[in-house]
N, C-alpha and C positions, 0 to 999 in steps of 0.2 A: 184424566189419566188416573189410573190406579194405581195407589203410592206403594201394593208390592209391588207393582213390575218397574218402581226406582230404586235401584243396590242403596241408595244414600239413605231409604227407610228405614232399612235394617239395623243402622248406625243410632238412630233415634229413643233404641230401646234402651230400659234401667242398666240393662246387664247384657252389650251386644254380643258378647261371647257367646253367653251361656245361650241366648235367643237364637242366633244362629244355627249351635246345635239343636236345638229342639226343634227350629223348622228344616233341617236336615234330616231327624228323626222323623215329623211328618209326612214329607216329603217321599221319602221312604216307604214309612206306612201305605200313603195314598198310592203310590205305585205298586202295592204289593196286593192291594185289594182291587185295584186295578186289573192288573194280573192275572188273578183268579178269574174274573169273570169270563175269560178266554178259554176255560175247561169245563163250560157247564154247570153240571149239576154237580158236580165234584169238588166244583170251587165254589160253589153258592149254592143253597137248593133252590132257590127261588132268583130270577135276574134279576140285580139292582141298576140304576141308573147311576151310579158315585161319578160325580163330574168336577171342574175344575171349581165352581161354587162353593161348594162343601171345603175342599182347600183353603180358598181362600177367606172363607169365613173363621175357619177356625186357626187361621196362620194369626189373623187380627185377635182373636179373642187371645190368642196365647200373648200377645204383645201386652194388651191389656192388662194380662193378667201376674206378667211378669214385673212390670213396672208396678203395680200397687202391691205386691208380696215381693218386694225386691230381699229380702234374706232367704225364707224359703218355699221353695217352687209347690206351689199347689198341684199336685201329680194327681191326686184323686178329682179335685175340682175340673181339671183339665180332661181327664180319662173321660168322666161322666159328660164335658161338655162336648167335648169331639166324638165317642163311640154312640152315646144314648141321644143327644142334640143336632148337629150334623148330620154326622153320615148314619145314625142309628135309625133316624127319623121317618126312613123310609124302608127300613130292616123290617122285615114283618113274622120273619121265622124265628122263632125260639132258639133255637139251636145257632142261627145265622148270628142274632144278637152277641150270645155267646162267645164265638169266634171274632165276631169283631170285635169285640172287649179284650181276650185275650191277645190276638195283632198289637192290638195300640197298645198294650201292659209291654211289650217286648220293646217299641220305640218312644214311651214317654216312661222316663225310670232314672234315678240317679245315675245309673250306669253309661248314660252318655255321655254324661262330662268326664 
């Protein structure tokens, strides 16, 4: 079993608050990018494949990454690991890149808490 899809995982983190929010923030993101891909070329110039993998690898890495930076959230570390590692990885348009960087600047940001 995959210990996101146990609620009592989430409980497990340094700071389950603030972890919460941030995979509410992703969450978000992944459904937004999501999203897009339903309007073509207008939401992507090129189709990506973003699936629930990508989610879920970077719901884990941000656990990780919160429990060993328990004062403060590495937001760049995180950006770079979810837009350019993840889901970026399969990104191949310059401009596509771009955009997906700016997405996830809007849901990983001190302003969620």
């Amino acid at each position: 079993m995959d210990p996101i899809s146990d609620n009592s995982w989430f409980g497990t983190a340094s700071d389950p608050k603030k972890f919460r929010k941030l995979v509410f923030g992703l969450a978000f993101f992944h459904a937004v990018i999501q999203e897009r891909r339903l309007y073509g070329p207008l939401g992507w110039n090129i189709r990506y494949e973003f699936n629930e993998t990508d989610l879920r690898i970077s719901v884990r890495q941000l656990k990780i990454y919160l429990d060993q930076y328990p004062d403060k959230t590495p937001f760049d570390a995180l950006r770079y690991l979810t837009a350019e590692c993840n889901y970026g990885g399969r990104v191949t348009d310059s401009n596509d890149r771009i955009l997906i960087q700016v997405l996830l600047k809007d849901y990983f940001n001190e302003r969620i808490f």
